[in-house]
C-alpha positions in Angstrom: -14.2 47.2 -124.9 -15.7 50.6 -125.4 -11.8 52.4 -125.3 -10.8 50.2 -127.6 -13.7 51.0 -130.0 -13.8 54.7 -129.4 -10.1 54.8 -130.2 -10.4 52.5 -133.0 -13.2 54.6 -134.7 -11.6 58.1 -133.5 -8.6 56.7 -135.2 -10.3 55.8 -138.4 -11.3 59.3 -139.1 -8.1 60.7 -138.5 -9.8 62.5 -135.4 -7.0 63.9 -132.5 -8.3 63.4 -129.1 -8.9 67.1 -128.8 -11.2 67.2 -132.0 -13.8 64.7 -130.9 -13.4 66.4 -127.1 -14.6 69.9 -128.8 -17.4 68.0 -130.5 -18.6 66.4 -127.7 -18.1 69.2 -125.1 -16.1 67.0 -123.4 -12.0 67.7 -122.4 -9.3 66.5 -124.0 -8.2 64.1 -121.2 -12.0 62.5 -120.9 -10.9 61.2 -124.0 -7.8 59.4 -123.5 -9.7 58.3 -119.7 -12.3 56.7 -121.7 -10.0 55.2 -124.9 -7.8 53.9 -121.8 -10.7 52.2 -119.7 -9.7 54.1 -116.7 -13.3 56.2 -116.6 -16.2 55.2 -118.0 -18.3 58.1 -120.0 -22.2 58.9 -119.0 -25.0 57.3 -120.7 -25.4 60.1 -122.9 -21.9 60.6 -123.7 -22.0 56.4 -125.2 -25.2 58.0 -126.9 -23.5 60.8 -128.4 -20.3 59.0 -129.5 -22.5 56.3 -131.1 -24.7 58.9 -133.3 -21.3 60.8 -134.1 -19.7 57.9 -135.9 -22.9 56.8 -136.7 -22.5 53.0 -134.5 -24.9 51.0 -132.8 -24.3 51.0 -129.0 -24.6 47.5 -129.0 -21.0 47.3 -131.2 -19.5 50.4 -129.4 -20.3 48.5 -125.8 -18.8 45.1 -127.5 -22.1 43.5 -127.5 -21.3 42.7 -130.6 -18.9 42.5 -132.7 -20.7 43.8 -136.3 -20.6 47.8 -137.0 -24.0 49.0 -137.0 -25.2 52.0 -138.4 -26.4 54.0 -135.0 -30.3 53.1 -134.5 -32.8 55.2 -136.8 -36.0 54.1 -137.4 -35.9 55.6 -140.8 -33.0 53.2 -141.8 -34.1 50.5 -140.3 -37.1 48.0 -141.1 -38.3 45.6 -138.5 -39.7 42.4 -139.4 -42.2 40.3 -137.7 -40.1 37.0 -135.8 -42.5 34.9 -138.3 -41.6 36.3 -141.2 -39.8 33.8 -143.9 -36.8 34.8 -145.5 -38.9 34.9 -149.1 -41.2 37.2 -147.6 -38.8 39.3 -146.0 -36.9 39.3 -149.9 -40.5 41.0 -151.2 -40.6 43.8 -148.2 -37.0 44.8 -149.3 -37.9 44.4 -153.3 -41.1 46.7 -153.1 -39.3 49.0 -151.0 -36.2 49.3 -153.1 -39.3 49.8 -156.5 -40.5 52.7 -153.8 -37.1 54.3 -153.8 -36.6 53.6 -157.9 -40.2 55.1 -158.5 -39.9 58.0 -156.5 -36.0 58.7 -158.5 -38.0 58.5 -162.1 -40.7 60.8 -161.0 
């Protein structure tokens, strides 16, 4: 699943092989080994493919199946399990008056 996403999102920026290789210190041919599923990359190689197209690691491993952004806790807010769906509506309204506030200032 991975190759198929790495090529897929290599793809989608119009990135050759060699380009994201170069980015990622990586040669050329680690590339098309991983986009192929005939080598699997490092831990940290998944880690840096997923910050540079900015993807969760669970969609770039095909955990699932929804791009998400690559995990930041300054994009992301987590809410308690108990939380209702009204009270999770408020969280996102004051912070999105935070974020209007801080614009007018």
């Amino acid at each position: 699943m991975l190759g198929e996403r790495l090529s897929v999102l290599r793809r989608g920026k119009k990135m050759k092989q060699k380009e994201l290789a170069d980015i990622l210190g990586l040669q050329e041919s680690a590339i098309s080994l991983y986009e192929t599923n005939r080598s699997d990359p490092s831990d940290k190689v998944k880690v840096d493919i997923a910050k540079h197209f900015d993807v969760s690691l669970d969609y770039l491993l095909g955990v699932i199946d929804e791009c998400v952004p690559y995990y930041n806790s300054e994009k992301f807010m987590a809410f308690p399990t108990d939380m209702t769906i009204d009270e999770k509506m408020l969280l996102l309204q004051f912070r999105d008056f935070i974020e209007f506030k801080r614009g007018n200032e």
